[in-house]
N, C-alpha and C positions, 0 to 999 in steps of 0.2 A: 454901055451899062455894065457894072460891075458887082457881081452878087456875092457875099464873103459867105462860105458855109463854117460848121463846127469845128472843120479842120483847118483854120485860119489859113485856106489856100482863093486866090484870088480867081473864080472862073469869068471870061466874058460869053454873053448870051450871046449866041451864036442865028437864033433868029429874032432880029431886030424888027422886019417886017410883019411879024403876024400881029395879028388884032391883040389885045392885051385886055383879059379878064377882069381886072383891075384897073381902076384909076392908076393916077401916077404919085396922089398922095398915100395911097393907102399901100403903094408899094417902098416909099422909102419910109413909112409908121412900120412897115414886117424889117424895113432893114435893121432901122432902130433899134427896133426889141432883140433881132438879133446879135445885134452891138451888144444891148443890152445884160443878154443872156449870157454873152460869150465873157463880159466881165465879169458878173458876177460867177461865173464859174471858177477864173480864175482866182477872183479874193476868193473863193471858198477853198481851193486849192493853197493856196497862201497862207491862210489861217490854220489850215490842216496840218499844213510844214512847220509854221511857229510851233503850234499845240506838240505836233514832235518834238521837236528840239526844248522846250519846256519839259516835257517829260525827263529827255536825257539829262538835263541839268539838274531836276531836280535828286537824280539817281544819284551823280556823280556828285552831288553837294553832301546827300545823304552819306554815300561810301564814303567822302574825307571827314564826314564828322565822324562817324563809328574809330576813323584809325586814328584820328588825333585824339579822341578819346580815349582812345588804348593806348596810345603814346602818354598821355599824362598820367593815368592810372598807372601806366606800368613805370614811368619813370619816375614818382614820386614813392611810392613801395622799395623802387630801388634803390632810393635817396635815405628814406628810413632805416632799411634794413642796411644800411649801410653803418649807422651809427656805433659808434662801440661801446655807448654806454649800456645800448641793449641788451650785451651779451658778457655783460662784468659785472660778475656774481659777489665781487668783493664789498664789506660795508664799504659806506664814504667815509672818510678820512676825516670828516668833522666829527661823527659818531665816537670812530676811535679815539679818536684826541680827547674828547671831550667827557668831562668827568661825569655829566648827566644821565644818559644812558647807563 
């Protein structure tokens, strides 16, 4: 007979001969549940580790949008101010030429 406890280590009963408390259904219905118990502990362990790793993911999704958003803002400011028509204070050349003004 083989009884699995919480710490999923395998003991065998050791006295076979004594009288037994229990039927012999109602002792593999305690085994069950404890199958039972021992899985569901595990999904809940399982779910625990996704729900982490979701959290990290969602960090590190977060921190690359913040830098790529810094990356665009700051590289399209650079793109601007790059222009040189921004910083030429002279009329335009149609202005000058042209007898309207």
């Amino acid at each position: 007979l083989e009884i699995i406890n919480d710490d999923h280590e395998i003991k065998h009963n050791q006295h076979l001969d004594e009288p037994s408390l229990y039927p012999h259904e109602i002792k593999k219905a305690f085994d069950g549940l404890k199958c039972i118990a021992t899985h569901m502990r595990q999904e809940d362990e399982e779910k625990k580790v996704k729900e982490e790793w979701k959290y990290v993911a969602l960090v590190i999704d977060r921190l690359f949008l913040y830098i790529f958003t810094t990356a665009c803002v700051a590289g399209t400011c650079g793109i601007i101010l790059q222009a040189p028509s921004i910083y030429d204070n002279r009329k335009p050349i149609d202005v000058i030429k042209s007898n309207r003004f």
